[in-house]
TORDO-761461 format. One line per 5 residues: number of its first residue (from 0); their letters; for each residue x, y, z of C-alpha. Coordinates in Angstrom, 1 decimal. Layout:
REM TORDO-761461
NUM) a) X,Y,Z ~ ...
END
This chain:
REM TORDO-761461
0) xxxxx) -12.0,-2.9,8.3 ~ -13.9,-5.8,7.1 ~ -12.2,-5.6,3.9 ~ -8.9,-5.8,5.4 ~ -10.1,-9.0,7.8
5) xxxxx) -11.4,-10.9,4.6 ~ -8.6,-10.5,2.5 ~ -6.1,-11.7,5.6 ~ -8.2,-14.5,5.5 ~ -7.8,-14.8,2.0
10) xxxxx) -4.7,-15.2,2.0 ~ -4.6,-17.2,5.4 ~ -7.0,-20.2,3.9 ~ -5.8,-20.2,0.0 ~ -1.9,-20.0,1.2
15) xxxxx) -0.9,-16.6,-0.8 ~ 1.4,-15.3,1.5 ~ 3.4,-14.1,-1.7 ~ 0.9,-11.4,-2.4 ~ 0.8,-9.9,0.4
20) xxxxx) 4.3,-8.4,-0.6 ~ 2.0,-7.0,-3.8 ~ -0.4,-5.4,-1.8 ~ 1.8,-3.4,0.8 ~ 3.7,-2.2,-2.6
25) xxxxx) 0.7,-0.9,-3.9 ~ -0.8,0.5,-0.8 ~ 2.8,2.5,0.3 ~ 2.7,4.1,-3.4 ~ -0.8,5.2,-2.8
30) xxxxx) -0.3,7.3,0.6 ~ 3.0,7.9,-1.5 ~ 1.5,9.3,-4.0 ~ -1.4,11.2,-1.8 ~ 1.2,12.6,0.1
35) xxxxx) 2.9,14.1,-2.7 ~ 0.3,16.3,-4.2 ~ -1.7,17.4,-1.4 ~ 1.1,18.9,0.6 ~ 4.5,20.8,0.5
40) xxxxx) 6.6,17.8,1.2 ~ 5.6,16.8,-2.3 ~ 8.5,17.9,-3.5 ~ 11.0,16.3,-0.9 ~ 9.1,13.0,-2.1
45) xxxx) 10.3,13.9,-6.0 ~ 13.3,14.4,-5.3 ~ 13.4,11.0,-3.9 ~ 12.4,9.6,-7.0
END
């Protein structure tokens, strides 16, 4: 959780509120992607896409 604390501070102190967009992006296509070939909804998720 330290990670997550220092980059919220990150972005807090250097004013980058615009990546934080970026990084929620990129985190929600991870589990996305996790998600999709680990279990049997990975084909719901396809058929999304």
């Amino acid at each position: 959780m330290s990670f997550a604390s220092d980059l919220l501070k990150y972005l807090r102190v250097r004013k980058k509120w615009w990546l934080l967009p970026v990084i929620l992006f990129v985190l929600i296509l991870g589990i996305l992607l996790i998600i999709g070939t680990n279990s049997a909804a990975g084909a719901f998720i396809y058929t999304l896409f």
